[in-house]
C-alpha positions as MATLAB code, in Angstrom:
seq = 'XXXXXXXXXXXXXXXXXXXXXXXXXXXXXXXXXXXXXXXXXXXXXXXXXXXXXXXXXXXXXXXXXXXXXXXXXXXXXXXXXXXXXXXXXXXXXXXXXXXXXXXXXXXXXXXXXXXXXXXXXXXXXXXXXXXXXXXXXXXXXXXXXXXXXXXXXXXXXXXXXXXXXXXXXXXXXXXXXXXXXXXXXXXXXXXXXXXXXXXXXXXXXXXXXXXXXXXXXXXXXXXXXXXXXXXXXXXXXXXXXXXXXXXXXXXXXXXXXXXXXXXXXXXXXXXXXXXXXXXXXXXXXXXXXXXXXXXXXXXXXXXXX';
ca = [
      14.563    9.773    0.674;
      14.031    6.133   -0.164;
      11.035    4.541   -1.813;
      10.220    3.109    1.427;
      10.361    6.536    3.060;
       8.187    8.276    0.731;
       5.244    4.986    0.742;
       5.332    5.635    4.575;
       5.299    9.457    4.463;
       2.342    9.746    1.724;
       0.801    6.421    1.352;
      -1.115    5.878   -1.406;
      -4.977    5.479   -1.160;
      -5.817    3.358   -3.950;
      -4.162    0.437   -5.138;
      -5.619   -1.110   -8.238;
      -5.185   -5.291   -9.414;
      -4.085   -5.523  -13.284;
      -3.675   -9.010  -14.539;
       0.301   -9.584  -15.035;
      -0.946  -10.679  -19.243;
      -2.706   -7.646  -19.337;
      -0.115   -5.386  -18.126;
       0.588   -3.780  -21.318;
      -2.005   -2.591  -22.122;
      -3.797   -2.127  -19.035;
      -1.491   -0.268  -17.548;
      -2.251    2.859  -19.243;
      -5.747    2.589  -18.478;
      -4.711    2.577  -14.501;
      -3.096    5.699  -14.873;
      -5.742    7.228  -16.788;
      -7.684    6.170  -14.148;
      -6.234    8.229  -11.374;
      -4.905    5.072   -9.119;
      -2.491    6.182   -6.609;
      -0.551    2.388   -6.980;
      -0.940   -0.419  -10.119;
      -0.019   -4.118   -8.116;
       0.684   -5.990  -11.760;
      -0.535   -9.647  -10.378;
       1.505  -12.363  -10.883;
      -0.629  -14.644   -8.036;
      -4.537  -15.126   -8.613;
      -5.081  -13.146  -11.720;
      -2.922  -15.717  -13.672;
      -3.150  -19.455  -14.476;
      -1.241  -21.687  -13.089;
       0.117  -23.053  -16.087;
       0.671  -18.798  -17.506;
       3.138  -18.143  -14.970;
       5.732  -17.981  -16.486;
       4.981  -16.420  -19.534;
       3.376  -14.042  -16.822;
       7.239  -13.259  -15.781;
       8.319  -12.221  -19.403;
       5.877   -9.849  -19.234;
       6.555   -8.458  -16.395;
      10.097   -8.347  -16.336;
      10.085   -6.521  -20.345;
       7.722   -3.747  -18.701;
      11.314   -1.257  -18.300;
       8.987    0.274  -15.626;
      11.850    3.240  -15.571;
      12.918    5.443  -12.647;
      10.606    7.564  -12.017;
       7.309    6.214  -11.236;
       3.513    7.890  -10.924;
       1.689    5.870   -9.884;
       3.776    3.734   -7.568;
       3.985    0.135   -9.604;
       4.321   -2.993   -7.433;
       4.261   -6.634   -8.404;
       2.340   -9.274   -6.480;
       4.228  -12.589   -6.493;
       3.031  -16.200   -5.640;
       4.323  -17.061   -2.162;
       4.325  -20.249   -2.973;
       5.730  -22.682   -4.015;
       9.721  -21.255   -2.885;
      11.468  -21.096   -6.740;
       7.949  -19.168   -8.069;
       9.024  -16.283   -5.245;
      12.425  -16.276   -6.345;
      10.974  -16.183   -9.781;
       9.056  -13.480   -9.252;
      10.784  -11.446   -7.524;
      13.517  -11.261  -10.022;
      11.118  -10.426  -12.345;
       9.588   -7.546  -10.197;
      13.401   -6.154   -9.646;
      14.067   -6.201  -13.834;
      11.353   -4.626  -14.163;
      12.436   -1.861  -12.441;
       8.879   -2.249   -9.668;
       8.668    0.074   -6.783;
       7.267   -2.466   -4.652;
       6.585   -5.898   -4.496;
       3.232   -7.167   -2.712;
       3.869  -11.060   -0.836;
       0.218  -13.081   -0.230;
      -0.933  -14.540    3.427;
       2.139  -13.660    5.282;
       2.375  -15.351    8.703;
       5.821  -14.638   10.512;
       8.662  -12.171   10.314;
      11.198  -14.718    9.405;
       8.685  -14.848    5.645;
       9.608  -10.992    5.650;
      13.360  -11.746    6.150;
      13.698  -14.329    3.044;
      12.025  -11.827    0.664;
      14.540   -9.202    1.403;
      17.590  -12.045    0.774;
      15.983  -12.579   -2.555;
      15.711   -9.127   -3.126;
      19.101   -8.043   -2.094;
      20.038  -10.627   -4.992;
      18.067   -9.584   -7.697;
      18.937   -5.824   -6.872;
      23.401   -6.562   -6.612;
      22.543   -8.828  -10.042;
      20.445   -5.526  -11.852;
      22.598   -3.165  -10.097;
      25.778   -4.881  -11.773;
      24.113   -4.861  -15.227;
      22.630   -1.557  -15.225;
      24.135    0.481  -12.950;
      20.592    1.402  -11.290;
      20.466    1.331   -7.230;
      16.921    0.952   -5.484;
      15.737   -0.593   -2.647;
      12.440   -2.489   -3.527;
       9.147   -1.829   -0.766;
       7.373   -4.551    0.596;
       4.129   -4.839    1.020;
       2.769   -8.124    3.235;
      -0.646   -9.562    2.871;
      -2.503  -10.423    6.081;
      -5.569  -12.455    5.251;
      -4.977  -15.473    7.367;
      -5.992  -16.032   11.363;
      -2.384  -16.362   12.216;
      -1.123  -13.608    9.906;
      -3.464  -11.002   11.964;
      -2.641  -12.284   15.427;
       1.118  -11.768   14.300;
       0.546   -8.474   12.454;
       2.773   -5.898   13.735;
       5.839   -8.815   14.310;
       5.155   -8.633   10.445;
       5.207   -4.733   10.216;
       8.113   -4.211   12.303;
      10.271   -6.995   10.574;
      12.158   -4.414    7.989;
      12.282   -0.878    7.304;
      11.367   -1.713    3.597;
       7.961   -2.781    4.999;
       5.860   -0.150    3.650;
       2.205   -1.450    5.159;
       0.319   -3.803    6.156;
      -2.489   -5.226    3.513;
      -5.579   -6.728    4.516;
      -7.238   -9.813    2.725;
     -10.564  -10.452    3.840;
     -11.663  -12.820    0.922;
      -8.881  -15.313    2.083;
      -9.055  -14.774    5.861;
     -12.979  -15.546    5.863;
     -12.330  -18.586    3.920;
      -9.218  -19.477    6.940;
     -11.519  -19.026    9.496;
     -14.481  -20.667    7.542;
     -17.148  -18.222    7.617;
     -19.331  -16.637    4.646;
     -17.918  -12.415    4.019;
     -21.553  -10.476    4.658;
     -21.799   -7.226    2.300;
     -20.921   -5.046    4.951;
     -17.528   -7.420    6.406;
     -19.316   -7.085   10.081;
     -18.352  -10.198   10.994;
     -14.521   -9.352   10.259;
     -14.150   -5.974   12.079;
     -11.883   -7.241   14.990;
     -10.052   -8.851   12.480;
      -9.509   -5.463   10.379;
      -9.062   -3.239   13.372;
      -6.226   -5.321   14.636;
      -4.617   -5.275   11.256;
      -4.794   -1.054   11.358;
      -3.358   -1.051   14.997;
      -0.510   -3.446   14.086;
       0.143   -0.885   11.024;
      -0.310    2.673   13.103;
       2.558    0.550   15.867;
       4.879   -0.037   13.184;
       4.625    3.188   11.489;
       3.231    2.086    7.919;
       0.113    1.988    6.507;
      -2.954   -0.378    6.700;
      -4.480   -1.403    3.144;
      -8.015   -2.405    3.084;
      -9.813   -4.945    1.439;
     -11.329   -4.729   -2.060;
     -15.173   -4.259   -2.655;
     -16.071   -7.188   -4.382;
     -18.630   -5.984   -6.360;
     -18.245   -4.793   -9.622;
     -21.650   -3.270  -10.289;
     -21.475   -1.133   -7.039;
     -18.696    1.051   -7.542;
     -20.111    3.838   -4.839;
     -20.049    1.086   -2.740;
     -16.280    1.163   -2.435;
     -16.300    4.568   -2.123;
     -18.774    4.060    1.178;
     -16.296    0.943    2.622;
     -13.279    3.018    2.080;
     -14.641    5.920    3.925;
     -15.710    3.048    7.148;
     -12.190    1.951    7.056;
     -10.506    5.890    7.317;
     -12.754    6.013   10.098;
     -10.800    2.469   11.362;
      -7.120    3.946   10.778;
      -6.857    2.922    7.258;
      -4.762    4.942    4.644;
      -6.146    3.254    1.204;
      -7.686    0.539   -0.261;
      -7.165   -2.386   -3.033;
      -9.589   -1.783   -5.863;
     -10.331   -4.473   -8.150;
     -12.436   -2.242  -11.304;
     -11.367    1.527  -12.340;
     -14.613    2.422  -11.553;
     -13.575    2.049   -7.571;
     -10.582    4.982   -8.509;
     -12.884    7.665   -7.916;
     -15.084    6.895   -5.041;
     -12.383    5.607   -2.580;
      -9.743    8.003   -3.582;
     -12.510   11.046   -2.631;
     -13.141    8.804    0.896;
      -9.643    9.188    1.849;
      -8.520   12.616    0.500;
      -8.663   15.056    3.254;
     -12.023   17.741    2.784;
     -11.137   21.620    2.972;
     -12.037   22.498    5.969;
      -9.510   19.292    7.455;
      -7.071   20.976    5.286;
      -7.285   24.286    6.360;
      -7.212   23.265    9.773;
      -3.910   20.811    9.597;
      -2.110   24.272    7.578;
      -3.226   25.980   10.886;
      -1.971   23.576   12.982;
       1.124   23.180   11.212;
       1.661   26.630   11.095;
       1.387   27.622   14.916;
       3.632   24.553   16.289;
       6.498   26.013   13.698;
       6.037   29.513   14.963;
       6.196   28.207   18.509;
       9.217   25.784   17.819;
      11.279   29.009   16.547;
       9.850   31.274   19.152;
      11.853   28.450   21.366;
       8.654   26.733   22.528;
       7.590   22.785   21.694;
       3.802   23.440   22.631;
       1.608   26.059   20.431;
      -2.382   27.002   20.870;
      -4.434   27.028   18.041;
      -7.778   28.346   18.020;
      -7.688   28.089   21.229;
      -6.530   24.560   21.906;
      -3.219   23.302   23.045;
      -1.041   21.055   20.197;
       1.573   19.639   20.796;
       3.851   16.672   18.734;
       1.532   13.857   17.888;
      -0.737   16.464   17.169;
       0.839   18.184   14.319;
       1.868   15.062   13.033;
      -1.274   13.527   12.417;
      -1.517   17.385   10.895;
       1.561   16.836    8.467;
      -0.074   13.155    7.686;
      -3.153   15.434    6.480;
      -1.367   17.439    4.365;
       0.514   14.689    2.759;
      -2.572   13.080    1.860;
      -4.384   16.278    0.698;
      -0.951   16.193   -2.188;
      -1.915   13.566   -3.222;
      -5.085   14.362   -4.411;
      -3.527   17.390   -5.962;
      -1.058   15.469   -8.038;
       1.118   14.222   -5.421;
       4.603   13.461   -5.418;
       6.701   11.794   -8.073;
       9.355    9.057   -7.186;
      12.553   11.056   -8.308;
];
C-alpha cells in the first residue's frame, strides 16, 4: 500500500506546525506530544531572508523509512525556484508528504508532481530508496474553494484537502469571528469537495494559544462538518482535538457490529446484512471501516512500513 493509500485509508487527525529552524529539536517534542502528522514549515514560520538555511535543515533531517507520526514539509508556493527548492529538500529528507499553500487550479497540482517525480528519480538514483511523496493542497483563497474538488481529484497522490481560514478571510476581506461563523459555507464546501474526491478535509487551526480546550471544541464542530483532523499550531491543541475526532466506545462497538454482520452476509452469499435490526448495506459499512480506522489510531495506529 502506498503512502498515499494509507493517508486516505486512516487520515490523521492532528497535524501540528514546527518551525523548519526548529525542527531539530522540536521534533521530538511533537512526537512526545501525541500528533498524528509534524508539517516542518518552510513558508510562514521562516524569514524570508532564512530560507535557505531553512532547506539545510530540512533536507539533513534523514527523516528514515518508517515514519510515526507522518512528517510532511510545507513549501513556499511562491516564487517558482523556492518550490523547486523546497521540494527537493522535502524528498532528501526522506518527508512523507509535502503540504503546497493557497492552491487555485489542478494544473498547480500537476507541476508539483513534475518536480517531485525529479527529486524522487535524482534520490532514488543515489540511494536506492523508492517512495511516492503525498500531497497535501491548501485551500484558503475564494477561488481555491470554488475549485476545490478539481484540486482533490487532480492526482492520486492528493491525500486531502486543507483548509486556511486565516488567509481566505483576509482574500475575501472580512475580520475571522472566534467562532469562524462567517466562514461556514466556505468550510463546508471545502469538506464536500474532499468526501467527492475520496481524501480527507483538514481544518483550520485555533488561533489561540491560551485556549487550548478551545480547539478541542472547534475540532469536534468540524467532525460534525465531515472533517477528519485539524492543523494545530501549540502541543497543547494534541490532546483536545485528537479526543474530538477519535471515535467514543459505544461508535466503536457499533462499527465492529456492523462490520461484522455485512462479512457474515457477504460469505453467506448475500451483499445486504441487518444489524440490530436495521438494514446495512455498502456505504454503510464503509463509513463503519472509516470508524475503525480512526479508533487505531488512537490506539497507536499504524506505522508507515
Amino acid at each position: 500500500m502506498t503512502v498515499a493509500e494509507r493517508l486516505r485509508e486512516a487520515p490523521p487527525r492532528t497535524w501540528l506546525f514546527v518551525p523548519a529552524l526548529r525542527a531539530p529539536e522540536w521534533i521530538p517534542k511533537a512526537i512526545a506530544a501525541g500528533t498524528d502528522a509534524i508539517i516542518v514549515d518552510l513558508e510562514d514560520a521562516t524569514a524570508p531572508n532564512e530560507k535557505e538555511r531553512a532547506r539545510e535543515v530540512v533536507r539533513a533531517l534523514v527523516l528514515g523509512e518508517r515514519q510515526r507520526p507522518w512528517i510532511f514539509i510545507r513549501a513556499n508556493a511562491a516564487p517558482p525556484d523556492a518550490l523547486e527548492a523546497d521540494l527537493h529538500a522535502a524528498v532528501e529528507a526522506g518527508a512523507r508528504g509535502v503540504v503546497i499553500p493557497k492552491v487555485e487550479r489542478p494544473d498547480e497540482i500537476a507541476r508539483v508532481v513534475r518536480l517531485l517525480e525529479a527529486a524522487e528519480a535524482a534520490r532514488r538514483r543515489r540511494l536506492r530508496l523508492d517512495h511516492r511523496t503525498a500531497i497535501l493542497p491548501m485551500t484558503e483563497t475564494a477561488r481555491g474553494v470554488l475549485n476545490a474538488l478539481a484540486v482533490a481529484d487532480a492526482h492520486e497522490r492528493v491525500v486531502g484537502l486543507g483548509f486556511g481560514g486565516e488567509d481566505l478571510s483576509a482574500d475575501l476581506g472580512i475580520a475571522r469571528s472566534r467562532d469562524v461563523s462567517e466562514l461556514a459555507t466556505a468550510r463546508s464546501l471545502v469538506a464536500l469537495a474532499a468526501a467527492a474526491a475520496g481524501v480527507a478535509a483538514v481544518d483550520t487551526p485555533w488561533m489561540d494559544l491560551r485556549d487550548p480546550e478551545g480547539a478541542g471544541r472547534e475540532a469536534a464542530m468540524a467532525r460534525k462538518l465531515g472533517f477528519a483532523g485539524k492543523f494545530v499550531i501549540h502541543p497543547a491543541q494534541v490532546g483536545p482535538v485528537n479526543a474530538a475526532f477519535t471515535p467514543s466506545d459505544a461508535e466503536v462497538a457499533r462499527a465492529r457490529g456492523i462490520v461484522d454482520a455485512f462479512d457474515r452476509a457477504v460469505a453467506s452469499g448475500s451483499g445486504i446484512a441487518v444489524h440490530e435490526g436495521r438494514m446495512i448495506d455498502r456505504p454503510i459499512v464503509v463509513a463503519a471501516r472509516r470508524v475503525l480506522a480512526r479508533a487505531g489510531l488512537g490506539a497507536g495506529g499504524p506505522t508507515d512500513g
